[in-house]
C-alpha positions, 0 to 999 in steps of 0.5 A, a space after each residue: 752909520 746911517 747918519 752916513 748915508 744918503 737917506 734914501 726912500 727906498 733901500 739901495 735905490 742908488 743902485 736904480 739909477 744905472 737903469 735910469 740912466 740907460 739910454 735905449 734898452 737894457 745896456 749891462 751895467 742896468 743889468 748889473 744895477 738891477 742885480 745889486 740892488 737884488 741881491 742887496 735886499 736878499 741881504 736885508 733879509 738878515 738885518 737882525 733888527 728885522 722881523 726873521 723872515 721864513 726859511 720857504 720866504 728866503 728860498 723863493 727870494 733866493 731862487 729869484 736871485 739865482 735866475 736874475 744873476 744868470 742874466 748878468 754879464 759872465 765876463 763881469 768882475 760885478 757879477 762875480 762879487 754878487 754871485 759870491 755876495 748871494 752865495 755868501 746870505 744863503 749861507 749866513 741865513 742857514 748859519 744864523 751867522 750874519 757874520 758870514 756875509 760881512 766880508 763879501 760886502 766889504 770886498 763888493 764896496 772895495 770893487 765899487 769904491 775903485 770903480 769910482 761908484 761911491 754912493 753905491 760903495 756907501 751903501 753897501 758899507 751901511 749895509 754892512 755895518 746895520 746887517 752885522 750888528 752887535 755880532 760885528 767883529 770890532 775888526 770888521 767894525 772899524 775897517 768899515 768906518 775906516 771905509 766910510 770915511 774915505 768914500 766920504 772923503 772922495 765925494 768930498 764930503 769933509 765933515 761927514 770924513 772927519 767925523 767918520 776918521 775920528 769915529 773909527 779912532 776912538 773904535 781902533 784905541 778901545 780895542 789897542 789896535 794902533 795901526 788903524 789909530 794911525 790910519 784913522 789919523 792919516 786919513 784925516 790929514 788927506 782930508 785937510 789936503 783936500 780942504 787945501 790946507 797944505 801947511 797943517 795937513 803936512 805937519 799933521 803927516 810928520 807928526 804920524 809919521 813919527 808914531 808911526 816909526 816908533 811902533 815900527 809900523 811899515 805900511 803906516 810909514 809908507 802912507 804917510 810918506 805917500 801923504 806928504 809927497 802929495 804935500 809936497 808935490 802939490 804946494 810946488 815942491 816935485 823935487 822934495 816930494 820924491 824922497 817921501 814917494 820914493 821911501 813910500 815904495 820902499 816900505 809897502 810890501 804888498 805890489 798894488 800899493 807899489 805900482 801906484 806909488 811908482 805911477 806918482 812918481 813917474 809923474 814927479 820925475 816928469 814935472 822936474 823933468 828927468 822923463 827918462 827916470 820917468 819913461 822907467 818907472 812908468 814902463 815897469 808898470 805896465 811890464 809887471 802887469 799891474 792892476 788894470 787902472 794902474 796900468 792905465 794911468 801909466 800908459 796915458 803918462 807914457 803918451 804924455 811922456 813921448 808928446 813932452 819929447 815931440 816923440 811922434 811915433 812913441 805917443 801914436 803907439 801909446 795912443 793907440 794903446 790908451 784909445 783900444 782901453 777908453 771903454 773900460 776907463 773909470 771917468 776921471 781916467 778917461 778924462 785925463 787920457 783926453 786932457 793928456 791926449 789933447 795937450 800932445 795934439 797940441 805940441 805936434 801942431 794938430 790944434 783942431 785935433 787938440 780942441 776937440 780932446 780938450 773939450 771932450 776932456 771937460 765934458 767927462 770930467 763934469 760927469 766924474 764923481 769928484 767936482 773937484 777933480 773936473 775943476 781941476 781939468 777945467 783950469 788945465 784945459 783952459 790953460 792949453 785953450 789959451 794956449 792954443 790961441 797965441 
C-alpha cells in the first residue's frame, strides 16, 4: 500500500494541513485536523512492524488523546469517528488484536472520502493495511484495496487506480469471492470513463453486466447499470442512459444507493426535458430524508428545475433552502449551487446577480479536489458568460 500514498516526511501530516490553512485562530476543522492526526499516531502504536511499546507509554498517550478529543467539536460527525477510532486502539493494545481497529479505520476513511478529503482518506487506508498486517482479514484486505482504488480514481490518478483494481481482483479471485471480481472490474471501466474513453469503457461495462447476471449478483447489476448510464448520458445519449438508471434503482436494495441513483435520474429526465418526471423524482428525495449531501444535490436540481420553467417563486424558495445549507456543502456541491444558481439568475434577467455566481461557481471549483471537475465548471460558466453577453 505504501506505493499508494503520498510519501510523506512525516506520518499523517496531510491531516496538518487543516491547521495550516486556518486563516486567524484555531477554526474547527484545525481542531478537528490536530485530533486526527493524534489519534492516528495512537494507531501507529500497533503497527506490528514496530518496536512494542510499553503499556504505561500507551496510557500516557492515550490520556492525551482523551483531554485533545474533549476539545473537539461535540456536534461533529468527525469527532464521532476519532472518539470510536480512540476507543477502538485501547481495546485493540489490551487485546493484542490489531484486527480490533481495522473497521473503525475504514468507516473514518468511508467519512473522509465523502467529505471529499482524499489524501486524508488515502492515509487512513494505509494505515489500515500497514497496522493490519498479516492478521488482516482477506475481506478487510480487499475492500480496503477496493477503497484505495476509488479515492486513487477520484484524485484522478489513474494508473495508481488501475493498478490498484487489478490488485484488489487477483486478491478477490484467491480467496473466490466473485463479487469484488466484479466490483474490482467495474471500477476499472469508471476509470476509462474518466480517461474519456467512452467507447471501451461501455463495452467493458456490458461485458460485466453479463457476469454479473449469470452469478445472479443484484447489487454488481445495479453499478453496472449505473456505469453505463454515466456512458451513456455522458457521450449525449440521456434517453438511452435512463433505462440503464432506472434499472440501477431498481436492483439496489440498500436506500442511500437508491436516492443517488433517483438524484442522476432527476437530472437526465431534465436534460430531455420531462421536468415534471424530474421535479418527482427530485422531490421524493428530499421528502425521504436522505443523506445530507444527497439531499443537497437534489434541492440545488430543484432550484434549477423551477429557473428552466421561469418558476420566480419555486426557485427563490429552493434558494433559499439551498442558501441556509452553503456552509456545510462539500466544494464541488457548493460549487454546482453557484453555477446553478447563476444560470437561473440568468433566465429571470438579473445578469449582474448572475455574473457574481458565475464567478464564485469557478473560484470554488478551482479549490475542489478534482481538477477535472473545476474544468468542467470552467466550460459551463464560460458557456453562460458568453451567454450573457449577447
Amino acid at each position: 500500500m505504501g506505493e499508494a500514498a503520498p510519501e510523506q516526511a512525516l506520518l499523517h501530516a496531510v491531516f496538518l494541513r487543516r491547521l495550516a490553512e486556518a486563516s486567524s485562530g484555531p477554526s474547527s476543522q484545525a481542531r478537528l485536523g490536530h485530533g486526527a492526526f493524534l489519534t492516528l499516531r495512537l494507531v501507529d502504536l500497533l503497527d506490528p512492524a514496530q518496536q512494542a511499546v510499553r503499556p504505561d507509554a500507551f496510557a500516557y498517550q492515550l490520556a492525551g488523546l482523551d483531554r485533545a478529543c474533549r476539545q473537539l467539536p461535540g456536534d461533529s460527525t468527525e469527532t464521532a469517528h476519532l472518539i470510536g477510532l480512540m476507543h477502538a486502539t485501547a481495546d485493540a493494545f489490551r487485546a493484542r488484536d490489531t484486527q480490533l481497529v481495522v473497521p473503525d479505520l475504514l468507516a473514518y476513511a468511508h467519512y473522509l472520502e465523502d467529505e471529499l478529503l482524499l489524501e486524508e482518506a488515502l492515509d487512513v487506508l494505509d494505515t489500515a493495511l500497514r497496522v493490519g498486517g498479516e492478521a488482516l482479514r482477506d475481506s478487510d484486505r480487499v475492500a480496503s484495496r477496493l477503497r484505495v482504488a476509488r479515492v486513487l480514481r477520484k484524485l484522478n490518478e489513474f494508473g495508481a487506480a488501475e493498478q490498484a483494481y487489478s490488485h484488489a481482483a487477483t486478491l478477490a479471485a484467491a480467496t473466490g469471492d466473485q463479487h469484488s471480481v466484479l466490483l474490482s472490474r467495474i471500477g476499472s471501466a469508471n476509470t476509462l470513463v474518466a480517461r474519456g474513453n467512452l467507447t471501451y469503457a461501455e463495452r467493458r461495462l456490458r461485458e460485466i453486466l453479463l457476469d454479473a447476471e449469470g452469478l445472479d449478483d443484484r447489487d454488481a447489476q445495479a453499478r453496472a447499470h449505473q456505469g453505463l448510464a454515466v456512458v451513456l448520458s455522458t457521450s449525449g445519449q440521456p434517453a438511452q442512459a435512463i433505462p440503464h438508471e432506472w434499472r440501477a434503482f431498481q436492483l439496489y436494495e440498500d436506500d442511500l444507493s437508491r436516492m443517488r441513483v433517483l438524484s442522476d435520474l432527476g437530472i437526465m429526465l431534465l436534460i430531455i426535458g420531462d421536468v415534471d418526471s424530474a421535479e418527482r423524482a427530485l422531490t421524493e428525495i428530499v421528502r425521504s430524508g436522505a443523506n445530507q449531501d444527497v439531499v443537497d444535490n437534489a434541492m440545488i436540481e430543484l432550484m434549477n428545475c423551477a429557473s428552466y420553467q421561469r418558476d420566480r417563486v419555486g426557485f427563490e424558495r429552493w434558494w433559499d433552502r439551498c442558501w441556509e445549507r452553503r456552509e456545510e456543502m462539500p466544494s464541488n456541491v457548493l460549487a454546482d449551487f453557484y453555477l446553478k444558481a447563476g444560470i437561473g439568475r440568468a433566465r429571470f434577467g438579473q445578469f449582474d446577480r448572475a455574473e457574481v455566481l458565475l464567478r464564485t461557481a469557478l473560484k470554488t471549483a478551482e479549490g475542489a479536489a478534482s481538477q477535472r471537475d473545476a474544468t468542467v465548471f470552467l466550460l459551463a460558466a464560460t458557456q453562460w458568460h458568453v451567454l450573457l453577453l449577447l
